[in-house]
N, C-alpha and C positions, 0 to 999 in steps of 0.2 A: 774714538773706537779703540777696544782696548787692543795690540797687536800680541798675535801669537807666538810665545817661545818655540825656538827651537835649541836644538841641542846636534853639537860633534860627535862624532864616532872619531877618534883621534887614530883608530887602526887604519879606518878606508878613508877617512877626510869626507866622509859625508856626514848630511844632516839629516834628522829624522823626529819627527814628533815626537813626545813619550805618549806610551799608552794610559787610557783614561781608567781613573780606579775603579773595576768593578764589583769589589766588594763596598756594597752599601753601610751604613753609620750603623742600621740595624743587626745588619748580619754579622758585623763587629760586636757589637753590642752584647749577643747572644753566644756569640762563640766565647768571649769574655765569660758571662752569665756559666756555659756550659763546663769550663773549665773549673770554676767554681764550685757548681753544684758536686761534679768528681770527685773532687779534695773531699767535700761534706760527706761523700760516702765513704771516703777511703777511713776519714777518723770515725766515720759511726762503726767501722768492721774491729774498733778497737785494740787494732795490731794483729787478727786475726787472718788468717786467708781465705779467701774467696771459698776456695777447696774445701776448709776444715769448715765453717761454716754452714756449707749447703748440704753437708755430710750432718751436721748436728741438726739441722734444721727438718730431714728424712728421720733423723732416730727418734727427734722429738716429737712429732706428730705421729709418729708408728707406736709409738709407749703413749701417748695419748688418744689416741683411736683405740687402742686397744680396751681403754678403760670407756670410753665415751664413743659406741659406735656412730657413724654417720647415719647408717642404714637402720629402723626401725625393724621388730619382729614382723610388723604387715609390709614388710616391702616399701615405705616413705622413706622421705629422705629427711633428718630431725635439723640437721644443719649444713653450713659449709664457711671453709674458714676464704677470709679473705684480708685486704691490705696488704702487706710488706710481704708475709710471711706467704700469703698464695703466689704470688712474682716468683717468690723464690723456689718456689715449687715447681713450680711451670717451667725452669730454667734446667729442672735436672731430668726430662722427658723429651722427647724427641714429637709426640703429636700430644691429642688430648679429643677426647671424646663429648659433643656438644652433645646434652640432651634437650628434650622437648619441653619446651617450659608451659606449654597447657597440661603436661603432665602433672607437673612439679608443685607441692612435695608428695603428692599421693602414692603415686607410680614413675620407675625412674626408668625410660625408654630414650634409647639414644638415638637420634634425631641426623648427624655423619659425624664423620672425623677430620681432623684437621692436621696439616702436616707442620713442624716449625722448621722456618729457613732457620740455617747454620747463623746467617748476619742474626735475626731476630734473636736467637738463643746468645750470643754473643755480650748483644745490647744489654742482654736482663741481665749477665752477668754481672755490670757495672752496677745494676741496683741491689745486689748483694750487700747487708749487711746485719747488722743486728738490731734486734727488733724489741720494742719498753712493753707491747700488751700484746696479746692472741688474737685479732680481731675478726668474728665470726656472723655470718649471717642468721640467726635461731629462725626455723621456717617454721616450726609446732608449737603453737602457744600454750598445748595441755601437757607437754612434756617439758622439763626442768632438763637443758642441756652443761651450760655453766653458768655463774653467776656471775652479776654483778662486780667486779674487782675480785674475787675471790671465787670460792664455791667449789674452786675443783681443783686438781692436780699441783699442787704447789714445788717447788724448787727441789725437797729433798726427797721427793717422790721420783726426783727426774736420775736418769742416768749421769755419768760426771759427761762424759761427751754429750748428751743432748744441751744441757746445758749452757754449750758454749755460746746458743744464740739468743740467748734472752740477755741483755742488757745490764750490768752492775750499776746498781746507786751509789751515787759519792761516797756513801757510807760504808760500802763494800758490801752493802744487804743483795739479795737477787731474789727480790719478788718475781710473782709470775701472775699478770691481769688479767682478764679475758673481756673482753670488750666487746658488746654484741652490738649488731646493727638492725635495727628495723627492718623487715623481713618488707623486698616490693613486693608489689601485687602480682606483678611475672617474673618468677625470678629463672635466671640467665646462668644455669649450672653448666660446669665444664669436670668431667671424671678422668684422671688421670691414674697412673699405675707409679707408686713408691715401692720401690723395696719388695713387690710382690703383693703390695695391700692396697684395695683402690681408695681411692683419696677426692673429694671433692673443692671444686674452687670457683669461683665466678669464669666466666666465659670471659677471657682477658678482656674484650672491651667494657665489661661492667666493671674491671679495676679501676678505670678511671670516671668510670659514674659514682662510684661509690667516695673514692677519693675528691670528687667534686662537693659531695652533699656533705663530707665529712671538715673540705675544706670551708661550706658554707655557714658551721654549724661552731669552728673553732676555730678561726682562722688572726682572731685577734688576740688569743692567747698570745703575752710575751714569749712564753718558752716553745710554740712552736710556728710562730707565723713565719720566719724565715726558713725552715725547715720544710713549711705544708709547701710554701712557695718555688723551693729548688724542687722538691719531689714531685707535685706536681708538674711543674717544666719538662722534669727526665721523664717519667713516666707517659706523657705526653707523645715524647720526641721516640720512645721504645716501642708505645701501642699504635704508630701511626706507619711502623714499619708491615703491620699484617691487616688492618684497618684502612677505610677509607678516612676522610675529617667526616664527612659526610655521616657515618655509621657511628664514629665515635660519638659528632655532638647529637645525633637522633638518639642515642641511647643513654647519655647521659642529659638530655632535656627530657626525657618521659620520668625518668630517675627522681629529677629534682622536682617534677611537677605530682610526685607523689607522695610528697613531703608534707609536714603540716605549716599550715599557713604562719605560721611563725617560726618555725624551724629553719627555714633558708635566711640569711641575707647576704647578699654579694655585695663584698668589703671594697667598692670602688673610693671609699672614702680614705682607705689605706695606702700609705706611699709604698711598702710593697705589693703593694698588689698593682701590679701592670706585666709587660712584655707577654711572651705566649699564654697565659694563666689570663691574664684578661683578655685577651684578644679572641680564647676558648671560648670564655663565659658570656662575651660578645655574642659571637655564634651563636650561643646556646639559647640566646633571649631574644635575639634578631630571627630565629629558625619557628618559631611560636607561629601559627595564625593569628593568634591576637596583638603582635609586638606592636603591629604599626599604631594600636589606642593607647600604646605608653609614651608615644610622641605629645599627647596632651597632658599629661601630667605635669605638673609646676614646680616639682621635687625630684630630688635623687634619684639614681635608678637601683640603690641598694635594697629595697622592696620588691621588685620587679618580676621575681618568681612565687611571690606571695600573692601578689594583685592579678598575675596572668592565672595563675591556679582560679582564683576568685571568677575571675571573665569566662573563665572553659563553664562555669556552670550555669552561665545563662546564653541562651540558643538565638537570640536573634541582637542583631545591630546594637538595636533603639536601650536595650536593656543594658548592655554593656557599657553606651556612653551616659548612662544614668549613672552608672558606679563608680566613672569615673568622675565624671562631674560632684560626686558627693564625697569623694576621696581628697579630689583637690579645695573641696570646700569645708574638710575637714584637717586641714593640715597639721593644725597646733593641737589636737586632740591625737591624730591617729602618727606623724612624724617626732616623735619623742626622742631624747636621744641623755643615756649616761654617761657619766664618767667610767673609762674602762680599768679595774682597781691593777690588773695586772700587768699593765705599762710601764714599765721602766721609769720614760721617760715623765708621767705623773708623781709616780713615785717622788722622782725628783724636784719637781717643780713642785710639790706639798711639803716635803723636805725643808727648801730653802724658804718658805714660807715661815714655816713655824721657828726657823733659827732667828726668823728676824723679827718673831713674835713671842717673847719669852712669857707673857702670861701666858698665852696659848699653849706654849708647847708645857707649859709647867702642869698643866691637865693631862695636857699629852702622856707625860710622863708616868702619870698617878696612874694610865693605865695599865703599864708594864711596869709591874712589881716583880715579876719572876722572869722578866726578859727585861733586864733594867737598861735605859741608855747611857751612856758613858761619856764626858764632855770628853774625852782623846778621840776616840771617832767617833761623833754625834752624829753626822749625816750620814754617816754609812750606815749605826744605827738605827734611825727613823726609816733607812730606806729600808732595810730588810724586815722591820715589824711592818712595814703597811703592808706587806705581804701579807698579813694573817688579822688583818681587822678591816669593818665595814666603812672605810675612811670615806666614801664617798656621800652615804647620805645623810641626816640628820643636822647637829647645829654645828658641829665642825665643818662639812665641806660651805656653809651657808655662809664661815665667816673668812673664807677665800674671797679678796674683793675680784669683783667683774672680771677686769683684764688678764687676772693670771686664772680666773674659770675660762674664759677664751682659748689660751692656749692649753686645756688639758686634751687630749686625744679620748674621743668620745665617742660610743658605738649606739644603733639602735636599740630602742625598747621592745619586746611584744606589744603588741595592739591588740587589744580587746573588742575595741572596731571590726579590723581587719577581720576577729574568729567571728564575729557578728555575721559579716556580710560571707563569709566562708560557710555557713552554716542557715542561711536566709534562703526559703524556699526562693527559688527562681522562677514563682510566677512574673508572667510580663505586665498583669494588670493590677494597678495600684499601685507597682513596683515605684514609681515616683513618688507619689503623694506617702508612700511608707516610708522614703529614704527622707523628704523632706521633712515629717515628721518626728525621725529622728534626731535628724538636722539641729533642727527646734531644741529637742529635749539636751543633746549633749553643750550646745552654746549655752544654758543654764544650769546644768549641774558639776560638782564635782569628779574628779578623778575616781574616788572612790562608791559614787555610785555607777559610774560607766558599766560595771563586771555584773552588779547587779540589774542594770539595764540589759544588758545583752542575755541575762538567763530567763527576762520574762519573758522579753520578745521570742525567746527560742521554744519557748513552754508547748507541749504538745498538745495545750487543748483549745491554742491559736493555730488550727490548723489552715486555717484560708486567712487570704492576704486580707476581708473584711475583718475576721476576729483581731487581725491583728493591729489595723488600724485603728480599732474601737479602742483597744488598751493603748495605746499609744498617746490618740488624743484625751483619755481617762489621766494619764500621767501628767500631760501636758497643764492641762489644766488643774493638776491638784499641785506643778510648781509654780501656776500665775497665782495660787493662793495660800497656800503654804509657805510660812517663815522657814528658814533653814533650821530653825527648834524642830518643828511641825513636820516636815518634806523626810527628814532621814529617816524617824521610827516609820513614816509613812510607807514608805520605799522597803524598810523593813517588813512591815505587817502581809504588803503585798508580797512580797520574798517569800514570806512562810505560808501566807495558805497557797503556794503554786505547787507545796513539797507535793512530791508521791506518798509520804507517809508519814503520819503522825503520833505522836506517843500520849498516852491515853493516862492520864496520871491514875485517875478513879479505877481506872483495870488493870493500873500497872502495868502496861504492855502497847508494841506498837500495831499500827492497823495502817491497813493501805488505803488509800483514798481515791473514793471512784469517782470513775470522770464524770458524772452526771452531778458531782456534788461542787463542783469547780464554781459554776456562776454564781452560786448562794457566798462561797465564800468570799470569793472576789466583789460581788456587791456590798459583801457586809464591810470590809474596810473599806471602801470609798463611803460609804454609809457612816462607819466609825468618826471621819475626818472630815466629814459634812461635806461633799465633791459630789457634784451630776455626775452619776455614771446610768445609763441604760441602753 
């Protein structure tokens, strides 16, 4: 038995345990992690002050409201900016005015108000700094607010003090991006008072729903996955100060479940991504009604919010674990996974590949004629051009042997499946023998017809789960008779008489095609190709 230390007090000659550590490994861990992320903010403020900063950041959205009101001539609301740049906003206001989101964006009625504790306003002050894009919510899709990277207000439009908070490029350039987000279905506005001009921003707990879907969406990007990772953490640790966990992960799980079926995936595959930032997105998938059917699944759970979205659209048990069951028996179809080209660490490891393959790399070479490599620094060379070429797919990455494709860092694909079943009436009957059917058809074709597969299935004039079976087994059996010469023009013909419209060479012109002319056409190709169809 092991015996207990004790220890002298040499003042009184007595003995006395030591106390036991009550700070845990994690809570180390984290206060570490926290100290970190600080430093990160303090160099993103670029030697600027917190002060001068949040001052630039009010001029600059006041000269840009100016020119791009928030507020519509009918009284809607056109946009609202959000990410980094509404934090910062929120930080120089003392409350903030939640509106009604059944309103929104038609009519903007405030709904109450909300007061900021001195500590909460304090906190945000840490996330003060300076910001690379405008990141905004566009709520009107028939009005043009900013575009795309550009479109509006650029640099030397802005005041020299607004300025201070947009970002310099290595080059000393100062673009200025505006970066829109997908507009939810309820969106979650908060009205604040700048400078005397009201100003709109997400309802602080939608910052971190949005910073969730946004980390779901980029999160493997080299240049900013350590970055999404400390900001998410703080952000986190600051919105949990006037929030429940509770409110945060409910309103950041409707968020993500409103996403398109391939637009999320949560990078549990990523060595950064753990501590509070997963332990969030945990929550967020465990808080589901459906979570407990992703305990069957035989894979990853970085799909998890694409397959639960998939379950929400069918309403009973029996239906759901058909989907699943057809998911897990679609593995090597629907779980694909690339090479990610913006990894450092691939970079390198294709790198040292081609130095020790001097045929290889001499091709290599012949690509970059105007970005030439240099034998004085060749690998540094190679690494900065695979930045700007498609190094992953074709005959180069195919002649990477096995064990160094093993170790490259590899993210998921879209699935064509996945928008299949995301988009597959959810009637309950047939629902199997249709999923099995498919079943059928994708374990014999190619990659390349899958995309076309899922556009007949979806065709509006298989509007019952019978019509759709009938094409199904139609397909089926034109690939137990069809040569792969034969199957792809096949595949094709059916593709085109599904269009909506057609071009009419003899009239020079296109024409719509009515739905009662559909079965002539569709029997005349299986007719074409000699296949029972009726």
């Amino acid at each position: 038995m092991k015996q207990e230390k004790h220890y002298i007090n040499r003042e009184e000659g007595k003995t006395f345990r030591p106390q036991k550590q009550t700070e845990t490994i994690a809570a180390m861990r984290q206060k570490f992690q926290d100290e970190k992320n600080k430093k990160m903010f303090e160099d993103l403020r670029g030697g600027e002050s917190i002060e001068t900063l949040l001052s630039s950041a009010q001029n600059f959205v006041r000269e840009l409201i100016a020119r791009y009101p928030h507020v519509n001539e009918h009284g809607g609301l056109d946009y609202y900016f959000s990410g980094s740049l509404a934090l910062m906003l929120l930080a120089c206001v003392d409350s903030f005015e939640s509106l009604d989101p059944e309103k929104i964006p038609d009519t903007i009625i405030v709904k109450d108000t909300k007061q900021l504790s001195p500590h909460f306003k304090a906190l945000l002050l840490g996330l003060v700094r300076k910001v690379g894009d405008i990141d905004y919510v566009r709520l009107t899709k028939d009005r043009q607010v900013f575009g795309k990277g550009g479109g509006a207000l650029q640099a030397d439009d802005f005041s020299y003090q607004s300025k201070k908070i947009i970002k310099q490029r290595d080059d000393g350039s100062l673009p200025i991006m505006y970066d829109p987000f997908s507009a939810p279905q309820k969106a979650h506005v908060a009205r604040i008072a700048i400078r005397g001009s009201e100003t709109y921003i997400p309802e602080p707990a939608m910052i971190i729903a949005h910073k969730a879907a946004h980390l779901g969406q980029h999160f493997d990007r080299e240049d900013k996955t350590r970055r999404f990772a400390a900001e998410f953490s703080t952000f986190l640790t600051v919105l949990s100060d006037l929030y429940s966990r509770e409110e945060l992960v409910r309103l950041t799980h409707d968020e993500l479940l409103q996403c398109g079926v391939n637009d999320e995936v949560i990078p549990y595959y990523n060595p950064h991504f753990h501590g509070d930032v997963k332990r969030f997105f945990d929550d967020v998938v465990s808080s589901d009604s459906d979570a407990h059917l992703l305990e069957s699944l035989e894979y990853g759970k970085e799909r998890s919010i694409s397959i639960l979205k998939i379950l929400h659209r069918f309403t009973d048990l029996q239906s759901k674990k058909y989907v699943i069951d057809f998911i897990n028996h679609n593995r090597a179809v629907i779980d694909q996974w690339r090479v990610e080209m913006s990894s450092q660490k691939n970079r390198e490891l294709y790198a040292d590949f081609l130095i020790r393959h001097p045929d290889v790399l001499e091709r290599y070479r012949q690509d970059y004629h105007s970005h030439p490599i240099r034998d004085d620094h060749l690998r540094e060379d190679i690494i900065e051009n695979l930045k700007a070429t498609v190094w992953d797919s074709g005959s180069v990455y195919s002649e990477v042997p096995e064990d160094i494709q093993r170790r490259f860092h590899k993210i998921p694909q879209r699935s064509d499946i996945l928008d299949l079943l995301a988009q597959l009436p959810p009637e309950q009957e047939r629902l199997d023998s249709i999923l099995a059917r498919i079943t059928d058809l994708i374990s014999s074709i190619d990659d390349r017809h899958i995309w076309t597969l899922k556009e007949i299935v979806l065709h509006a004039y298989f509007s019952s789960a019978e019509q759709r079976e009938h094409i199904l087994q139609g397909i089926h059996e034109a690939r137990a008779k069809l040569n792969d010469d034969e199957f792809d023009p096949f595949m094709r013909a059916l593709y085109l008489a599904l269009q909506r419209s057609e071009f009419n060479e003899v009239k020079n012109k296109w024409h719509d095609i009515e739905d009662e002319e559909y079965p002539e056409r569709i029997a005349g190709v299986f007719q074409q190709f000699e296949i029972q169809y009726t």
